[in-house]
C-alpha positions as CSV (number, residue, x, y, z in Angstrom):
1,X,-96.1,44.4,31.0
2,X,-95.4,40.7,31.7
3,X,-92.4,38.9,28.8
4,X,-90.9,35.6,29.4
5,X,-88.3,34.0,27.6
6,X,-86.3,30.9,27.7
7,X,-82.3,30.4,27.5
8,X,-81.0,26.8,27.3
9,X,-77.4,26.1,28.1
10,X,-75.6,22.7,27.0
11,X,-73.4,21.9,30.3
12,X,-70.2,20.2,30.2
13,X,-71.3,19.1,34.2
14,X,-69.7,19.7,37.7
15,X,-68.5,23.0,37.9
16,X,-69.4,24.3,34.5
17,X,-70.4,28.4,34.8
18,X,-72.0,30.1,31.9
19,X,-72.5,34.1,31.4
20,X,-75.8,34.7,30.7
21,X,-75.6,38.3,31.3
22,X,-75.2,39.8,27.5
23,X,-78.4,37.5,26.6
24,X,-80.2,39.1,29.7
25,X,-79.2,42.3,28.6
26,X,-80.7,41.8,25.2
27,X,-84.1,40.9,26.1
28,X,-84.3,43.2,28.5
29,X,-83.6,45.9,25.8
30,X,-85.8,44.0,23.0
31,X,-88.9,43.7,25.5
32,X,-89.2,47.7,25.9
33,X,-89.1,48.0,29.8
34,X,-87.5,51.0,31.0
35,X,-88.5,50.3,34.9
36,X,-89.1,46.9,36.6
37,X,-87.2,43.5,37.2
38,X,-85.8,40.4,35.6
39,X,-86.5,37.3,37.5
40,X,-84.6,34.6,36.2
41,X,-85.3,30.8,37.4
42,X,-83.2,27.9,36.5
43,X,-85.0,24.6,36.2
44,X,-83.9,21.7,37.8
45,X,-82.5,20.4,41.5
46,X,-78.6,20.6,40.7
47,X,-77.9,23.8,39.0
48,X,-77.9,27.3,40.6
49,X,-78.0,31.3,39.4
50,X,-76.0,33.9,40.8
51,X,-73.8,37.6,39.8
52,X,-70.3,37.5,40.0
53,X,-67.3,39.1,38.3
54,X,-67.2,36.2,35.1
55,X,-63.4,36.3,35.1
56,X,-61.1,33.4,35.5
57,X,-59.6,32.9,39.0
58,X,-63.8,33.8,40.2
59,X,-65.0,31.1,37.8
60,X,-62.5,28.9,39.5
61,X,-63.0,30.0,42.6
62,X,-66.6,30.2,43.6
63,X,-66.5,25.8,42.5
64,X,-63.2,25.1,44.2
65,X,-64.9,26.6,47.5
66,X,-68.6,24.7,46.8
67,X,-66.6,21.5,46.7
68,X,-64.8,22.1,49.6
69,X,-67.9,23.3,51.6
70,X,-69.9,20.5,50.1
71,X,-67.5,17.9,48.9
72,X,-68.6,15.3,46.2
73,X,-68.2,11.2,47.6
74,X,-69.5,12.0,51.0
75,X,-72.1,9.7,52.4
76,X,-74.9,11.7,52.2
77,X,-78.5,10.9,52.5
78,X,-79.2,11.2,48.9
79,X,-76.4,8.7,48.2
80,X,-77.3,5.6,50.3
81,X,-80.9,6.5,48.8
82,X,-79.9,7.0,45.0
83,X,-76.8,5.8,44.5
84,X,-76.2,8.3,42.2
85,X,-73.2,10.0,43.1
86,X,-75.0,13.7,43.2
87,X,-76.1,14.6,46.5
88,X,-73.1,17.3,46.6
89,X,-74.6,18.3,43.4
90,X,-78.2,19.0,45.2
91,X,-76.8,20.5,48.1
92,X,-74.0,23.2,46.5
93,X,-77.2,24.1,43.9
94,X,-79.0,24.5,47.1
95,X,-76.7,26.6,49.0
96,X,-76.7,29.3,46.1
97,X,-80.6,28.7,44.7
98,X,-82.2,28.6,41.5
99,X,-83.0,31.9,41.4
100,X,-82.1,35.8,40.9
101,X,-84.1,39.1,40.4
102,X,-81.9,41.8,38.5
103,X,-83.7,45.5,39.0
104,X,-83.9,47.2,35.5
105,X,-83.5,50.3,35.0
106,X,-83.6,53.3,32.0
107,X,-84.1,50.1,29.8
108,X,-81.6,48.2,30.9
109,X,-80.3,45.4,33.7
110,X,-78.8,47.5,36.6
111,X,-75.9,45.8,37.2
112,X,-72.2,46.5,38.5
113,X,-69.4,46.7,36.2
114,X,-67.9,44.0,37.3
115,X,-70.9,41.9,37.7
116,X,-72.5,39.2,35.4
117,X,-75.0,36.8,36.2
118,X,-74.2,33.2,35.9
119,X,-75.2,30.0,35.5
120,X,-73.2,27.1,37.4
121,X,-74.4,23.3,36.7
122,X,-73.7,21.2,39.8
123,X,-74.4,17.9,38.6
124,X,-72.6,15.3,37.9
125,X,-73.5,14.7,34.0
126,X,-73.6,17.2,31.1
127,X,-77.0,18.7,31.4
128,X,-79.2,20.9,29.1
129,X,-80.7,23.6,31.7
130,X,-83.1,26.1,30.9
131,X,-83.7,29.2,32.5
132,X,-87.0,31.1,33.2
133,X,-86.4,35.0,32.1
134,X,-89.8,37.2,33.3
135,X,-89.2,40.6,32.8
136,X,-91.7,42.8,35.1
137,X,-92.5,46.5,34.6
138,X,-93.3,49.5,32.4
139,X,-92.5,50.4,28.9
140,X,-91.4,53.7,27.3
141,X,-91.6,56.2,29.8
142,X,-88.0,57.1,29.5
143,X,-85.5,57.1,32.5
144,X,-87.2,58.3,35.7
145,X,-85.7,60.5,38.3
């Protein structure tokens, strides 16, 4: 069985992180696969997917370090091509990716306890991103040894 499903996200811009994970967990529930994946894919050059524990100092963190590994105003390529003051923007959503598979099992996302999947725009500008959820695998056969 093959279900996809969109999420949107409004974006306040640079280092905005969303929790996506209780919405994940619902469809994943709703679609009826007890065994299988969710493949999520976020749309767009300058915004990334990733787990992490969705708690304050983290959701400071994991930005603070991005800017200092990539650090917006640098003369980058993209800048003397663009002049669009986001080529930190395309590199940090780079560095972490647009994508994530979460494993799904007895029904639901297996996850940590501590560990939510995110969202994280990079850009520059307020954005509305959408994300790709595919859930992969079989229905109703109950939890499996």
């Amino acid at each position: 069985m093959v279900i996809q499903s969109l999420l949107t996200r409004r974006t306040r811009g640079h280092r905005d992180m969303h929790d996506l994970t209780d919405e994940v967990d619902q469809l994943v529930v709703k679609s009826g696969v007890t065994t299988g994946i969710a493949s999520l894919f976020v749309v767009g050059s300058t915004a990334a997917l990733g787990t992490i524990e969705f708690e304050p100092g983290l959701r400071d963190d994991l930005p603070e370090l991005l800017d200092r590994l990539i650090p917006p105003s640098r003369d980058y390529g993209h800048e003397r091509t663009w002049h669009d003051g986001n080529g930190h923007s395309h590199l940090q959503a780079t560095l972490l990716g647009p994508s994530l598979t979460v494993p799904i099992r007895d029904g639901r996302p297996f996850l940590g306890t501590w560990q939510q999947v995110f969202l994280l725009e990079c850009d520059t500008r307020p954005r509305e991103r959408s994300v790709v959820l595919t859930i992969l695998g079989e229905e109703g056969r109950g939890p499996r040894p």
